[in-house]
VEXVEX-930386 format. One line per field, with one value per residue (C-alpha): residue number from 1; residue in three letters; y, x, z. Coordinates in Angstrom, 1 decimal, padded with zeros to 4 digits. Layout:
i	(NUM,...)
aa	(Ala,...)
v	(Y,...)
u	(X,...)
w	(Z,...)
! end
This chain:
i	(1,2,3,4,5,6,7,8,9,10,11,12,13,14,15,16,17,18,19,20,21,22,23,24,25,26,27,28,29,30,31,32,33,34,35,36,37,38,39,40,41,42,43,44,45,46,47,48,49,50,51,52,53,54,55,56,57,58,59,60,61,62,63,64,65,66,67,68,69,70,71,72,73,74,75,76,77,78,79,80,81,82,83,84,85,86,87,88,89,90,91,92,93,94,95,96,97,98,99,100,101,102,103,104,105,106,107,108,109,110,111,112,113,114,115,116,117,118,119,120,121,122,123,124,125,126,127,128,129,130,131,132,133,134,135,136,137,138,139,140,141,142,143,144,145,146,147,148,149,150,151,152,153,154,155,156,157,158,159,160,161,162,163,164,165,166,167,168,169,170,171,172,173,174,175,176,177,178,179,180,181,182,183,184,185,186,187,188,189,190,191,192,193,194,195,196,197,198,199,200,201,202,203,204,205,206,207,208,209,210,211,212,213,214,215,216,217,218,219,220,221,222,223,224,225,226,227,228,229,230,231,232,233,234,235,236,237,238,239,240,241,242,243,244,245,246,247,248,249,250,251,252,253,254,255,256,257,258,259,260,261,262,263,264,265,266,267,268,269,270,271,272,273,274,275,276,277,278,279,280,281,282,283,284,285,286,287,288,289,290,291,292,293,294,295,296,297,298,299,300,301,302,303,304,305,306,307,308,309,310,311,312,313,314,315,316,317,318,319,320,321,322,323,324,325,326,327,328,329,330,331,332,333,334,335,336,337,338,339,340,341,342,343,344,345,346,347,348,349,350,351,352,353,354,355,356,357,358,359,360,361,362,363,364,365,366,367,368,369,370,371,372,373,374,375,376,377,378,379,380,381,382,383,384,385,386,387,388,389,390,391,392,393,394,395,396,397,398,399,400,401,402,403,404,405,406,407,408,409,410,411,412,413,414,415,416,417,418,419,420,421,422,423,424,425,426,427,428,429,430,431,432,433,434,435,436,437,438,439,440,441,442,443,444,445,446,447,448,449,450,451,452,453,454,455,456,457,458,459,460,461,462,463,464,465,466,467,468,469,470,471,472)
aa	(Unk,Unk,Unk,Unk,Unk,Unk,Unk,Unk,Unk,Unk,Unk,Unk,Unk,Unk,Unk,Unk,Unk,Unk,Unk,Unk,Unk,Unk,Unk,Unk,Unk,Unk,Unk,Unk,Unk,Unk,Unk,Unk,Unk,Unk,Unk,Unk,Unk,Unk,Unk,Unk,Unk,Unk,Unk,Unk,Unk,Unk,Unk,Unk,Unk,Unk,Unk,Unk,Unk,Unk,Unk,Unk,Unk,Unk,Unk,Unk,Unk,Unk,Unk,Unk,Unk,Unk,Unk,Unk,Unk,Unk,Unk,Unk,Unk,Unk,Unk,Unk,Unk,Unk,Unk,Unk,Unk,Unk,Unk,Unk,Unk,Unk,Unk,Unk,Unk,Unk,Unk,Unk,Unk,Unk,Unk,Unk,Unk,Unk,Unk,Unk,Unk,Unk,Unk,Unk,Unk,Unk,Unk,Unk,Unk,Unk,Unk,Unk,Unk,Unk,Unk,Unk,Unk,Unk,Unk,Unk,Unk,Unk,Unk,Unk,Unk,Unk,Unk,Unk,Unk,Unk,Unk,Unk,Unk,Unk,Unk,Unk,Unk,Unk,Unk,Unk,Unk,Unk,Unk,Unk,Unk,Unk,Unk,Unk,Unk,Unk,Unk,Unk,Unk,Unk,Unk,Unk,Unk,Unk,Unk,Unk,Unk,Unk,Unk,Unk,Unk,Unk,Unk,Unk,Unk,Unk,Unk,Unk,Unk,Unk,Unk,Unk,Unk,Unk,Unk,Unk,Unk,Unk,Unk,Unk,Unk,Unk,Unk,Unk,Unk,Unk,Unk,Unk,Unk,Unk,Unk,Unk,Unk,Unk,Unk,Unk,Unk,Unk,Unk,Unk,Unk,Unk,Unk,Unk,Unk,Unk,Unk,Unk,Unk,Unk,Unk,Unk,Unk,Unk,Unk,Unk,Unk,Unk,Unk,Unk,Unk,Unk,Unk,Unk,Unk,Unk,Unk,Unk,Unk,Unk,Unk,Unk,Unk,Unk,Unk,Unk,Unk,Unk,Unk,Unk,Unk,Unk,Unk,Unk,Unk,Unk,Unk,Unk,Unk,Unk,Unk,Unk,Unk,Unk,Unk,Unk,Unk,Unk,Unk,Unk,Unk,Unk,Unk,Unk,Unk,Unk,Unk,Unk,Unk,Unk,Unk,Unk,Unk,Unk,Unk,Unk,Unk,Unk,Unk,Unk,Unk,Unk,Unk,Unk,Unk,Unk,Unk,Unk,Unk,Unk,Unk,Unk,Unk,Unk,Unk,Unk,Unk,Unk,Unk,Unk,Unk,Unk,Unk,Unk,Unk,Unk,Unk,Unk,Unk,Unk,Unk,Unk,Unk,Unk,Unk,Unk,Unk,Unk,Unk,Unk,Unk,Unk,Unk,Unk,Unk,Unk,Unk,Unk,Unk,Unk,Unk,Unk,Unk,Unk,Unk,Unk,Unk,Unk,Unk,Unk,Unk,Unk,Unk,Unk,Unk,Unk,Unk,Unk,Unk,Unk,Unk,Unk,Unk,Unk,Unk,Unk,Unk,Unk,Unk,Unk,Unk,Unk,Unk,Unk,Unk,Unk,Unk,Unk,Unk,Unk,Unk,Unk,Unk,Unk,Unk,Unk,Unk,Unk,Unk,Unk,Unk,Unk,Unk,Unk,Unk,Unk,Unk,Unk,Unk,Unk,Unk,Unk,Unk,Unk,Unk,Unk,Unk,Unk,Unk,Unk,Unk,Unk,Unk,Unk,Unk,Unk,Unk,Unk,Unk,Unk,Unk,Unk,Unk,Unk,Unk,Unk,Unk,Unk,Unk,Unk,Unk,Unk,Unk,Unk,Unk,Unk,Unk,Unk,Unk,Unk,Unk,Unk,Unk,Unk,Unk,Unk,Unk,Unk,Unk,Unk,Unk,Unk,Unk,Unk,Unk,Unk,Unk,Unk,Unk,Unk,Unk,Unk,Unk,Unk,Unk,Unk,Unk,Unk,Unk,Unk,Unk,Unk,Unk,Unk,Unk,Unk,Unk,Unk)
v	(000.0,002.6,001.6,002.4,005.8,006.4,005.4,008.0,010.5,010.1,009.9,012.7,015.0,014.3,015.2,018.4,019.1,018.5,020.8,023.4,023.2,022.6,026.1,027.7,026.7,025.6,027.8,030.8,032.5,036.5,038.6,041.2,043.2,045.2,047.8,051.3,054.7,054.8,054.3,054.0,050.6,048.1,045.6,046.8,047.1,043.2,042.5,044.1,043.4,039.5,040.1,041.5,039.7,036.5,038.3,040.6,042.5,045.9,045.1,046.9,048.5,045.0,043.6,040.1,040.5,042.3,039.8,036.7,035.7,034.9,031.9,031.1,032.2,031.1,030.7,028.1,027.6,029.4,028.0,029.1,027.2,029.6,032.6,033.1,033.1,036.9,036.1,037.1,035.6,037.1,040.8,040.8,039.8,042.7,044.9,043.3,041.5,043.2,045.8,046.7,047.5,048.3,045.4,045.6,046.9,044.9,044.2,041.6,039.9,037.6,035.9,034.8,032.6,033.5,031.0,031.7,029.9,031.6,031.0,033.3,034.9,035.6,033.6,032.2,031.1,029.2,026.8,026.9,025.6,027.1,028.0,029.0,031.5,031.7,035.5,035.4,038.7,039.3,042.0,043.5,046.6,050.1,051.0,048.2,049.6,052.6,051.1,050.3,053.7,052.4,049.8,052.3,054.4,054.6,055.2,058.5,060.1,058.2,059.5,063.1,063.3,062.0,064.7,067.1,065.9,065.8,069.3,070.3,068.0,069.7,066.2,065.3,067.9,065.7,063.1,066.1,068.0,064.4,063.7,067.2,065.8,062.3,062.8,060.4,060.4,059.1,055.3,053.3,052.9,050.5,052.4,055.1,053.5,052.4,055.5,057.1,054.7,055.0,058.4,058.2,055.3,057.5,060.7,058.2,057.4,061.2,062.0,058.9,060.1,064.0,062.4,062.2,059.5,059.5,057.5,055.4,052.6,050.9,048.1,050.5,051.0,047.9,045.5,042.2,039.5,042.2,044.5,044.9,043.5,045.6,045.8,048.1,050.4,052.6,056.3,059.0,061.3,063.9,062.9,063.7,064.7,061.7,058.1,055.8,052.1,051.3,055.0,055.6,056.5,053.3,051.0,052.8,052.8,048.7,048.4,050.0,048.1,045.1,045.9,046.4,042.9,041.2,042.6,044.5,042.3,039.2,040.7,042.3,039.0,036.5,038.8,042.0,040.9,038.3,040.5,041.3,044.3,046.4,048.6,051.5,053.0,056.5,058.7,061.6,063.3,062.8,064.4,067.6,067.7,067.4,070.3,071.5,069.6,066.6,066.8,067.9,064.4,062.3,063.8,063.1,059.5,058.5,059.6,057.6,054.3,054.6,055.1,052.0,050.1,051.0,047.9,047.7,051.3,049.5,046.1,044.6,045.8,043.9,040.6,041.4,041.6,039.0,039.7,040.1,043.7,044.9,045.7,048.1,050.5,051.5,054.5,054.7,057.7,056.2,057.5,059.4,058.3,061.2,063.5,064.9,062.9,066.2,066.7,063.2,064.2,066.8,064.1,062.2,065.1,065.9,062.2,062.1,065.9,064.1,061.4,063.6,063.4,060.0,058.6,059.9,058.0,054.6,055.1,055.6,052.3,050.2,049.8,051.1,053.1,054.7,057.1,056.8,057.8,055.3,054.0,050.5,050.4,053.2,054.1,057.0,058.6,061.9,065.2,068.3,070.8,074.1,076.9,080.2,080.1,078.2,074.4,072.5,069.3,066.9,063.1,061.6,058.6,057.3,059.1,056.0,058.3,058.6,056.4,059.6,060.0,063.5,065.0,066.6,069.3,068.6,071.4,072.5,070.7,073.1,072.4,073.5,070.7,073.3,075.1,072.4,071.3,074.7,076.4,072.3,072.7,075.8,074.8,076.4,075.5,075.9,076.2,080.3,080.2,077.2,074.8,070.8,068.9,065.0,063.1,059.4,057.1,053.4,051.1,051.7,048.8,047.1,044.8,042.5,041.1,037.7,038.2,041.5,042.9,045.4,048.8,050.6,053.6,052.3,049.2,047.9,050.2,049.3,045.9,046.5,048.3,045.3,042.5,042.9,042.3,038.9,037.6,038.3)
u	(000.0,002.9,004.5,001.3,000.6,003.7,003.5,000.2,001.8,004.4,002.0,-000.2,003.2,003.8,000.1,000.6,004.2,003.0,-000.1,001.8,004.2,001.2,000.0,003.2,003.9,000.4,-002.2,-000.7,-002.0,-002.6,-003.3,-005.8,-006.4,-009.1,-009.9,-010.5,-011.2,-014.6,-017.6,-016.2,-017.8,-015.6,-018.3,-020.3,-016.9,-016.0,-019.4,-020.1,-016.6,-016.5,-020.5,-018.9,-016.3,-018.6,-020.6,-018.5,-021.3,-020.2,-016.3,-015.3,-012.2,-010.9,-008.6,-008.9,-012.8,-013.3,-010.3,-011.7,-008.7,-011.3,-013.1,-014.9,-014.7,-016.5,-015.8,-014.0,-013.6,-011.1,-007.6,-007.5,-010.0,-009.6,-010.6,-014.6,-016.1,-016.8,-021.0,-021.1,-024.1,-025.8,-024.5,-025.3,-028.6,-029.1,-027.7,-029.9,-032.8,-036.7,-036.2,-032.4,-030.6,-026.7,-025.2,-023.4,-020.3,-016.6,-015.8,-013.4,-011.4,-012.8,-011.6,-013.1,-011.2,-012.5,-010.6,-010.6,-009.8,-007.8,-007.0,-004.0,-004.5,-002.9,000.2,000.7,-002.9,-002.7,000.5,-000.9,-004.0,-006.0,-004.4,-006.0,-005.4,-006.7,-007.7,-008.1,-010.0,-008.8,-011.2,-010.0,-011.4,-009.8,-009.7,-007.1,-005.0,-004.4,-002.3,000.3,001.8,001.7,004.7,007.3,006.3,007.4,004.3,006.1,005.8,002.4,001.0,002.3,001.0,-002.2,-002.6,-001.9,-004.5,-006.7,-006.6,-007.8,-011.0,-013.8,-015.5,-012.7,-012.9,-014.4,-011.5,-008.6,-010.8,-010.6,-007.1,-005.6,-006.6,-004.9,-000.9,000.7,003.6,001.6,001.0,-001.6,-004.5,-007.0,-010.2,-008.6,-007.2,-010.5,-012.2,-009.4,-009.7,-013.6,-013.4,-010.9,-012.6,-015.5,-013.1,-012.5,-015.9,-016.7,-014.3,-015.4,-019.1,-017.7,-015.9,-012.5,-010.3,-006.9,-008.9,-006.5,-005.9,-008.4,-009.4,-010.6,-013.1,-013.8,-012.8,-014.1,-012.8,-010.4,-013.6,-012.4,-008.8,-006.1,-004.5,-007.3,-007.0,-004.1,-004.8,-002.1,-000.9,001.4,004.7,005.8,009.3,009.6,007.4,008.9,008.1,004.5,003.1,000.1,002.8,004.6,001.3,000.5,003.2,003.5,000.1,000.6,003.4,001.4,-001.2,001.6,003.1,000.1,-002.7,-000.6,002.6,000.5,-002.1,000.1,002.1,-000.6,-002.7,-001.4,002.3,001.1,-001.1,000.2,-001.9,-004.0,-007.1,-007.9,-011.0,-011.5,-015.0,-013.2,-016.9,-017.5,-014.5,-015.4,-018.6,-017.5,-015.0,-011.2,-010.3,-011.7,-010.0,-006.8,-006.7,-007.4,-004.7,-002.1,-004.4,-003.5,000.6,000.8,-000.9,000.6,004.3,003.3,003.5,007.2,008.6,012.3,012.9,013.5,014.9,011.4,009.4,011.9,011.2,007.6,006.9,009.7,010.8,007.3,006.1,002.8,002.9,000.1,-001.8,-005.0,-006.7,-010.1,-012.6,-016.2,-019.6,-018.8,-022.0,-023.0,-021.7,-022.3,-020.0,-018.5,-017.4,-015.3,-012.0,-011.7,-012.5,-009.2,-007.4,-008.0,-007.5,-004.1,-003.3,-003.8,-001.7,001.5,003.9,003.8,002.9,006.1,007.9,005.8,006.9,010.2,010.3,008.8,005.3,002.9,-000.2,-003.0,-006.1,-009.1,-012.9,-015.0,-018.8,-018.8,-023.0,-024.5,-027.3,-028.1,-028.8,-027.7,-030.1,-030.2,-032.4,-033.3,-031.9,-032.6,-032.6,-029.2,-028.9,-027.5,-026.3,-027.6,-027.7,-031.3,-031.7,-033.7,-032.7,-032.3,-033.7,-037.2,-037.7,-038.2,-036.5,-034.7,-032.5,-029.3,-026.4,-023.9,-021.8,-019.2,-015.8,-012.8,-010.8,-007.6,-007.1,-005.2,-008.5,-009.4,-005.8,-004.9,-007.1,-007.4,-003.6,-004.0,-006.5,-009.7,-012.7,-014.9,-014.9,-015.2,-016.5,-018.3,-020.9,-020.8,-023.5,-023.5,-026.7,-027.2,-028.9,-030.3,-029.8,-032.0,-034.3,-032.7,-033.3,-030.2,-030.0,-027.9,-024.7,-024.1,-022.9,-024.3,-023.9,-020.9,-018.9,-015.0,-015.2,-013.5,-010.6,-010.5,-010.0,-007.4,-005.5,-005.4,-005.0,-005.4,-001.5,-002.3,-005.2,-003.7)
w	(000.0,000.8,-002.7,-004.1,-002.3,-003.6,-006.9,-007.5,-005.6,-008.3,-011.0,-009.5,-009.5,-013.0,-014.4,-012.5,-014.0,-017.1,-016.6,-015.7,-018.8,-020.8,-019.6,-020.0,-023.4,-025.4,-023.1,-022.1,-019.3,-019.3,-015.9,-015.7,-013.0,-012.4,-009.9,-009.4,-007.2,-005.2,-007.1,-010.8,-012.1,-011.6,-011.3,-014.3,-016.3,-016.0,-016.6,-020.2,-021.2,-020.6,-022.0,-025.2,-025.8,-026.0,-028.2,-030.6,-032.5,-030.8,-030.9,-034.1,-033.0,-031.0,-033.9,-033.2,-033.3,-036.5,-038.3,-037.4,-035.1,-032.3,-033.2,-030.0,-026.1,-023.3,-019.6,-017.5,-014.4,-012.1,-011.5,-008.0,-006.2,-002.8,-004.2,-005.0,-008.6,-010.1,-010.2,-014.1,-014.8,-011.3,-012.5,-016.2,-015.3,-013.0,-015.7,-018.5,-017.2,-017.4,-014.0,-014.8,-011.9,-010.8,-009.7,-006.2,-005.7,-005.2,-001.8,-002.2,-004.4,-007.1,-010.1,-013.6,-016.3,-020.0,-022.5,-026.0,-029.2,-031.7,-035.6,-036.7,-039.9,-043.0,-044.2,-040.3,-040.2,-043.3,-041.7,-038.0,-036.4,-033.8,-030.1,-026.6,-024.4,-020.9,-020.0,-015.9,-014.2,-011.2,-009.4,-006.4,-004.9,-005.2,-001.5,-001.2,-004.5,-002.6,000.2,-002.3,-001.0,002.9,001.6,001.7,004.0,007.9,010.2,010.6,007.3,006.7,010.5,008.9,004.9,006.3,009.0,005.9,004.1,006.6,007.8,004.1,004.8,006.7,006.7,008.9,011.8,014.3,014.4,014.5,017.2,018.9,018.4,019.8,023.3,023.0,024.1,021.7,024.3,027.4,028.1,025.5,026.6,024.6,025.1,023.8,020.8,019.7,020.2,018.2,015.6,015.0,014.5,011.9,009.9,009.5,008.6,005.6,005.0,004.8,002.8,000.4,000.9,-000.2,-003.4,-002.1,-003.2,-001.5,002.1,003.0,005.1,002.4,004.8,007.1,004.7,003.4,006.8,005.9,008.3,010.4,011.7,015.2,015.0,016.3,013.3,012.2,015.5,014.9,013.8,012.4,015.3,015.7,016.2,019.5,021.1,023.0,023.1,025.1,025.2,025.9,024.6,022.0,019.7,020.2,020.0,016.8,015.3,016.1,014.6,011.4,010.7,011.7,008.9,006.0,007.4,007.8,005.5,002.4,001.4,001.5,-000.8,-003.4,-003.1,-003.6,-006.1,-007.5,-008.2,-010.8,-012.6,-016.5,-017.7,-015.4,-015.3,-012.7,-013.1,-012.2,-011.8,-013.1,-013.7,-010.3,-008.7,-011.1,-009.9,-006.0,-007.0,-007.0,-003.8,-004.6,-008.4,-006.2,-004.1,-007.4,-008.8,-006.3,-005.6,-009.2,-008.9,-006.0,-007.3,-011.0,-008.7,-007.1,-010.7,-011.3,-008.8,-008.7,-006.7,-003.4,-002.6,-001.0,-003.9,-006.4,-004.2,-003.9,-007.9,-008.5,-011.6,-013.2,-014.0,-015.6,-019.2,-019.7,-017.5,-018.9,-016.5,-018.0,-016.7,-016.5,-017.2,-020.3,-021.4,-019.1,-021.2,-025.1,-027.8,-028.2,-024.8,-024.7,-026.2,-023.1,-020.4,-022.0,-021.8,-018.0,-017.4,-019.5,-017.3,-013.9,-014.8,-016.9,-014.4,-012.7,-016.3,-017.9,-014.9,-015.6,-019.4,-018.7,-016.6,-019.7,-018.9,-021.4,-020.4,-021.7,-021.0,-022.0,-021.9,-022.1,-020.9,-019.7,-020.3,-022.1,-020.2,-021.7,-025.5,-026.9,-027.6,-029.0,-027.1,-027.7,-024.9,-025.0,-028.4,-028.9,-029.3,-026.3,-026.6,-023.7,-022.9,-022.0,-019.4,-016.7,-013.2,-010.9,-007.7,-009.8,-012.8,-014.8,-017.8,-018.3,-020.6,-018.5,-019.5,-017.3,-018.0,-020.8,-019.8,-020.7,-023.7,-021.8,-018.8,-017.0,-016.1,-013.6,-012.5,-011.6,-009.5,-007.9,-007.4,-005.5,-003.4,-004.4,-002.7,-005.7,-009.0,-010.4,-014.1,-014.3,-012.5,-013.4,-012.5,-012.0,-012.2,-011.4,-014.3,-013.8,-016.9,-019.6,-020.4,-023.9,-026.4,-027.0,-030.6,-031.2,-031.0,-029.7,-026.3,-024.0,-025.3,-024.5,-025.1,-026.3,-024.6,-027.8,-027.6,-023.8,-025.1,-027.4,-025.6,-022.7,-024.2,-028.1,-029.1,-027.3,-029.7,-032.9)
! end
């Protein structure tokens, strides 16, 4: 019996050895990760893309699609069993289905394999036969993203840039009024801590709520199994001129590096660091129509997370990505199906603007990236009205608050990005010359013919972008 435990532990060892070289050399595997600020559609944007690229009918500007290359795609299930399914088929019919409805949002991470079968064409076709590749999803939410930063940073200089930050937030006056009386010098108390900490978690949750984007510790946010672990009861304090041993300065300073040991590494070890191409999503529109601070903190929100792509700047970020690096960053702003065709070349603009300097960095390192407008679902339609005796062009949907449907100007964007960034830069409270409006629209009730996708707004250039080099 031994000889023969050992004999299919052999034989077992061998089918894995050669699934794995199978993989690596007949059924290549590509990474993508998606994620995204607060509120930008992650959920909805894996949905309609794995929905559209099973049915290519709206997929003009994905190569593959409009060559032929793709002969078939459909799902599988996921390699790692430990992680839980991305519900597609729950989602698209909430998106789709007779009372149409925004899916819930991403709260964890989730996976979702789509295989397809590809025929090469022209001269290499004609001497090749078909191949598979193996596309896994990997969603993860954004408030986790954003503790990329927390990896090289001492509780110190965190503890300090987040007071900074803070002090610009009105949402956040009750936890400063509250830390001013802790002494971060005298002995730690646990009460204390907790109270500390609950205050600051819903600092972030303003701040969220006000259409800010830089709220980190993400897990505060978004707990899951660690709601009322000490890891997530430390809170940035002044530092003081001396902490000894034992002090609130000490304890927090102990716990924050407990939460980059113990919550962050093995995250971005297990997950992030074996992504290939990545997506952040971004509710640009949003951030305009919460005003100048809030497009202030995206801005610096999207240096520090695109700085967090470039591994090889410190010796623990070389071992963390382990030799792999993401190829392509795409940073697409949502919901331009809230706003006039006309009006779509400026939201790529502002987007590429936020991103200029920390993007010429990431190019500079090798990885390729991109901006981009797009609309995951098209929930809306585009109209002409007449105003004050001038044409105004306006998008039409149904307002998810009432069911009514209403046609909405939202507000003409500014050809020259630097009319946002600046007066954001230098701290304006709101904006001078103009008023952008932000309204929310359900999904519009649709007819699906054979073969065709969800309707979209560059979902296809999306695609290309990501992973069309790899179907062709």
């Amino acid at each position: 019996m031994v000889i023969g435990r050992i004999a299919d532990g052999v034989l077992r060892g061998i089918d894995s050895v050669g699934a794995t070289v199978s993989e690596a050399f007949f059924e290549p595997v590509l990474r993508l990760g998606v994620t995204g600020l607060s509120r930008a559609g992650k959920t909805v944007f894996i949905t309609a893309l794995v929905a559209n690229l099973m049915d290519r009918g709206r997929m003009p500007q994905l190569r593959a699609a409009a060559s032929g290359a793709i002969q078939a795609v459909w799902l599988q299930p996921q390699p790692d069993v430990t992680l839980p399914r991305f519900d597609y088929e729950t989602h698209l019919d909430a998106m789709t289905g007779p009372a149409p409805h925004w899916p819930e949002s991403t709260r964890s991470v989730s996976e979702l394999r789509l295989s397809f079968r590809l025929q090469p064409t022209g001269i290499l076709g004609a001497v090749s036969g078909p191949r598979t590749l193996h596309l896994d999803i990997v969603d993860y939410p954004g408030e986790w993203l954003l503790d990329l930063a927390l990896l090289e940073k001492s509780y110190g200089d965190w503890a300090r840039e987040t007071l900074e930050r803070l002090l610009a937030r009105p949402e956040a006056a009750a936890f400063l009024g509250r830390i001013t009386s802790a002494d971060p010098s005298a002995p730690h108390d646990e009460t204390t801590a907790r109270e500390l900490a609950a205050a600051f978690t819903e600092a972030l949750a303003a701040g969220r709520r006000a259409g800010l984007s830089g709220c980190t510790p993400g897990r505060f946010l978004l707990p899951g199994d660690l709601a009322g672990a000490p890891v997530l009861t430390f809170v940035p304090l002044a530092a003081p001129e001396r902490a000894g041993r034992g002090s609130l300065w000490r304890e927090m300073e102990r716990r924050y590096e407990g939460y980059k040991r113990e919550v962050v590494r093995p995250f971005f070890r297990e997950h992030f660091a074996r992504i290939d191409r990545q997506v952040v999503l971004v509710d640009a529109l949003g951030a305009i129509h919460a005003g100048p601070p809030a497009v202030e903190d995206m801005r610096r929100t999207l240096a520090e997370i695109l700085g967090a792509f470039r591994p090889g700047r410190s010796a623990f970020l070389t071992r963390l990505w382990a030799g792999r690096r993401v190829e392509r960053i795409l940073f697409a702003a949502t919901k331009a199906d809230h706003l006039h065709h006309s009006q779509h070349g400026r939201l790529t603009a502002i987007m590429s603007a936020m991103l200029r300097e920390a993007r010429d960095r990431a190019d500079f390192a090798g990885a390729r990236t991109e901006a981009l407008a797009i609309a995951s679902l098209r929930c809306t339609v585009e109209e002409t009205v007449s105003h004050r005796g001038a044409p105004l062009d306006c998008v039409r949907g149904t307002l998810l608050d009432s069911g009514r449907s209403a046609a909405f100007y939202p507000g003409a964007l500014p050809e020259d990005p630097g009319m946002l960034l600046a007066p954001a830069r230098q701290g304006a409270p709101r904006w001078l010359e103009a008023d952008y409006g932000m309204m929310a629209f359900a999904p519009a009730p649709r007819t699906r013919r054979p073969g065709e996708g969800p309707p979209h707004i560059r979902l296809d250039r999306a695609a290309e972008f990501l992973i069309g080099d790899r179907l062709v």
